[in-house]
Phi, psi and omega in degrees: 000127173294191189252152198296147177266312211250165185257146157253093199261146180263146205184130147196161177230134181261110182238037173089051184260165197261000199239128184276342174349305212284324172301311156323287198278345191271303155303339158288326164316293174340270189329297224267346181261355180055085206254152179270349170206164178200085188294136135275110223249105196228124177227157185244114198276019156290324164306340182247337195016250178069018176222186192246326179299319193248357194225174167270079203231090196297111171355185156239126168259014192273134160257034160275103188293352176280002180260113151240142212228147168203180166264176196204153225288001165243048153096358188291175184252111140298132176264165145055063174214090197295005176260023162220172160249152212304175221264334152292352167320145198240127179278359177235018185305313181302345195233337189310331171304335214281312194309327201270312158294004182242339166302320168299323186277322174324310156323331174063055157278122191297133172259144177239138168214000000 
């Protein structure tokens, strides 16, 4: 096997979701590309909840995707109101490039985007 040209880092976050599966699997993805480190990042997205992932919120198990369902800010759940977002949503899923970009300039790594 040739040698690799770039070293490989890993990045994943645990921000208090209920189900750890994603965590799991992610280090075995790490493990099987053979990453030289696979930081776990732990913030607790429970104290704020509003998602079915981080609250006591029930899952959808339905796979119709036209039911969308969320919280609302004093905690009830709504259905089928397309100006929020659905009820799994992770609200820093979206911000997660920054933790990872700023872990890359510690590393002192070339960035590709």
């Amino acid at each position: 096997m040739a040698k690799p040209r770039y070293e490989l880092y890993a990045l994943s976050f645990d921000y208090g979701q209920r189900h750890a599966i994603e965590l799991k699997s992610a280090t075995r993805v790490a493990e099987s590309l053979g990453v030289k480190k696979h930081l776990v990042t732990r913030f607790d997205m429970r104290a704020i909840g509003g998602s079915a992932l981080t609250d006591e919120i029930d899952v959808p198990k339905s796979d119709n995707r036209d039911v969308s369902r969320y919280a609302t800010k004093d905690g009830s759940v709504k259905v089928k109101d397309t100006r929020h977002h659905p009820i799994t949503y992770c609200r820093l899923a979206t911000r997660f490039s920054l933790f990872a970009l700023a872990w890359a300039e510690v590393l002192q790594a070339q960035i590709y985007l």
